[in-house]
N, C-alpha and C positions, 0 to 999 in steps of 0.2 A: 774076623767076622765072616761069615757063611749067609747067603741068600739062597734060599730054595728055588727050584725051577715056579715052584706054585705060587710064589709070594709074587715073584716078576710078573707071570702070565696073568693074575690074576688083575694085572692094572693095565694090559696091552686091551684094545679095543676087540681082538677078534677071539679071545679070551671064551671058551677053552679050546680052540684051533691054534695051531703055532702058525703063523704069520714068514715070509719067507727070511725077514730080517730079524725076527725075533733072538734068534742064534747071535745075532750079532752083537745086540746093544746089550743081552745077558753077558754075554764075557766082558762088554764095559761095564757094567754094573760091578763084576768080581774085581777088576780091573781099581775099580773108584773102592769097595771096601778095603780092599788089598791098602791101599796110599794110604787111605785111613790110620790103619792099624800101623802101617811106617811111619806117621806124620808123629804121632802118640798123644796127640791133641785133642783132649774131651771122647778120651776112651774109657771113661771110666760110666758117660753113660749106658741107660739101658740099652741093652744091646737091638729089644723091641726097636729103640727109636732110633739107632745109627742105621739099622735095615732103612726102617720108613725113609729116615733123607736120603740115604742113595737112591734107592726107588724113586723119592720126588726128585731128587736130580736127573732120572735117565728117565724122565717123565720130560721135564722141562727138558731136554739135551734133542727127546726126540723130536718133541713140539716146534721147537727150534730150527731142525733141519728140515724137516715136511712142511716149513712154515702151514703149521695147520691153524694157527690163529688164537690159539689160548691165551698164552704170554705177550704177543699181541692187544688182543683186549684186554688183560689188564694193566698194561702198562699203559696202553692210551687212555683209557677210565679212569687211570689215578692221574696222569696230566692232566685231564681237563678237569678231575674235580680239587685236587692239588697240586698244580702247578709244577710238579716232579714226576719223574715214571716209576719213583722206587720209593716207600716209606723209609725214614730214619739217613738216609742218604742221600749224597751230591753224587752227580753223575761223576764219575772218574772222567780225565780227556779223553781218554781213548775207549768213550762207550759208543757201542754203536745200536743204532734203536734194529731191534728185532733179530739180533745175533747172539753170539755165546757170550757172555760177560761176566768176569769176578762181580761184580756187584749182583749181580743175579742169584749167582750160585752164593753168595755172602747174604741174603736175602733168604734163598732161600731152606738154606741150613737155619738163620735165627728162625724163621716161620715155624718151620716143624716144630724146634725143638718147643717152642712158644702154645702151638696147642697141642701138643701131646701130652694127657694128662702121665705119665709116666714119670715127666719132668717137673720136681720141686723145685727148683732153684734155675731157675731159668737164667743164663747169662744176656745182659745190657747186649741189644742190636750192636755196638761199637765195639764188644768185647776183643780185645786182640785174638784170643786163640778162635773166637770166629774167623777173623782176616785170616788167619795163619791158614786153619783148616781150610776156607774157602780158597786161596792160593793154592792148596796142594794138587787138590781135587780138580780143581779149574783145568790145572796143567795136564792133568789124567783124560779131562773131556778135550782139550784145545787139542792131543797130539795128533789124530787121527780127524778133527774138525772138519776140513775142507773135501775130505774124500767119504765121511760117511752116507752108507745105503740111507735112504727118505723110506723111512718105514712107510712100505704103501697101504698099508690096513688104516691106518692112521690119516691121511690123506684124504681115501676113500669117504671115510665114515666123516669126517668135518668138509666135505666136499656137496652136501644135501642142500635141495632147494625144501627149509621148512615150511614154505605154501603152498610147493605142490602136493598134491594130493597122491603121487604116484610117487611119492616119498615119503607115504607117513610113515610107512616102518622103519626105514632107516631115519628117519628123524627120532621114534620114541627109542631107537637100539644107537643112538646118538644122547640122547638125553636121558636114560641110564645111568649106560656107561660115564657121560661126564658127571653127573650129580653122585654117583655112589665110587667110581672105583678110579677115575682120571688123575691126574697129581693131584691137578691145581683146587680141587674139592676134596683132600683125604681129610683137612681139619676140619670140614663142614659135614662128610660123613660121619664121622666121628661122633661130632655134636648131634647129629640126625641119629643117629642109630641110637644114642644112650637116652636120647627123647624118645625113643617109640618101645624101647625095653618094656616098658611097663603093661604096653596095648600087642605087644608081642608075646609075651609071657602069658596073658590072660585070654589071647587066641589057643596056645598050647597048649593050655590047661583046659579050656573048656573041649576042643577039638582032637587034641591028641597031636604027638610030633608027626605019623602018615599023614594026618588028614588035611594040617595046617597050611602047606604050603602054598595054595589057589590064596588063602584070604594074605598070609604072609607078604605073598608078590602085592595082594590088592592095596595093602596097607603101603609098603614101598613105591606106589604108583600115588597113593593119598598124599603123603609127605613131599614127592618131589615137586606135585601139582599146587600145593599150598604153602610149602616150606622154605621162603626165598635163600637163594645158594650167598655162602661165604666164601672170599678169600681175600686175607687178608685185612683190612681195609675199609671192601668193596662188596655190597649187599645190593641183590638182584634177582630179581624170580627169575627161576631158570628160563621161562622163554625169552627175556633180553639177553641175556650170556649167551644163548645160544643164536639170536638172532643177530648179536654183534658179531659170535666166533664167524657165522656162515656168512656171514656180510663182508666180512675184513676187507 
């Protein structure tokens, strides 16, 4: 399995700038498809969707070590509204709230595969070669764990006071970025982008692909401001996700 430099950058917040650690978590990224393709565990899916989960994985991996608060709110969100921080799962003993964890990364491998329309046959959240795969990869992200760079682009941008005023650009280059290209919202883009095809197309056509892109963006600004954000779960108009993330 191959991941392109563009598929990576294009989920990094400072996207299209390389970022100083960016170099970094791409060679874990190669590093995680690599284990993959040696585990030989559900390689037979689309190749589309083994990219996207390592991607969500070094998505969640980075979130994680910048404690920038993603995984965070939503692991606190589903405790208080169900009494667990993980769907389909018991914490393992040895889980620790807001670190790197098999149950995470076992979560988050069934998620993807769950809404990526790619996948007909979706494997049961319990399936073994989930566990298996989530073991391999785990071990792939734990070996360097304690010492990896805090992606600081990542940091920065979930580091915003959303009412101040002397923040509202990096708040809407915040809210963005999370609602369309972040891990933890690629199934909710997903679902957003195949909902506005219709009013996207009919912008093209009438305006032309030059001319499109001013109303394009305005539509992508429509959706996020009315379109409450998924994961998982857990539904919320993006100004509470984001007022949880920056609140953490």
């Amino acid at each position: 399995m191959e991941i392109s430099v563009k598929e990576f950058m294009k989920m990094q917040p400072g996207y299209p700038s390389v970022g100083d650690t960016d170099k970094y978590y791409y060679v874990i990224a190669a590093h995680v498809a690599r284990a993959w393709d040696r585990c030989g565990v559900l390689i037979n899916i689309d190749e589309r969707v083994r990219v996207r989960v390592v991607l969500m994985l070094i998505g969640y991996y980075q979130d994680i070590v910048a404690d920038a608060g993603l995984w965070r709110t939503f692991t606190q969100l589903h405790e208080e509204l169900h009494g667990q921080p993980l769907p389909h799962y018991d914490r393992s003993d040895d889980y620790i709230d807001y670190e790197l964890n098999v149950d995470d990364v076992r979560y988050i491998i069934w998620h993807t595969l769950d809404f990526s329309p790619e996948v007909t046959d979706v494997p049961a959240p319990h399936d073994a070669d989930i566990l298996t795969l989530a073991q391999a990869l785990h071990e792939v992200l734990d070996y360097d764990y304690e010492h990896a760079p805090a992606p600081v682009e990542l940091s920065m941008l979930t580091g915003v006071d959303i009412d101040d005023e002397n923040d509202r650009q990096a708040t809407y280059d915040l809210a963005h970025w999370f609602y369309w290209r972040s891990y933890l919202m690629q199934g909710n883009a997903i679902e957003a982008t195949a909902e506005a095809m219709p009013q996207a197309r009919d912008i093209i056509e009438r305006y032309g692909q030059e001319n499109s892109a001013p109303m394009l963006y305005d539509l992508n600004d429509r959706i996020m401001a009315t379109r409450p954000a998924t994961f998982g779960p857990i539904t919320l108009p993006l100004s509470e996700w984001l007022r949880r993330i920056t609140d953490k």
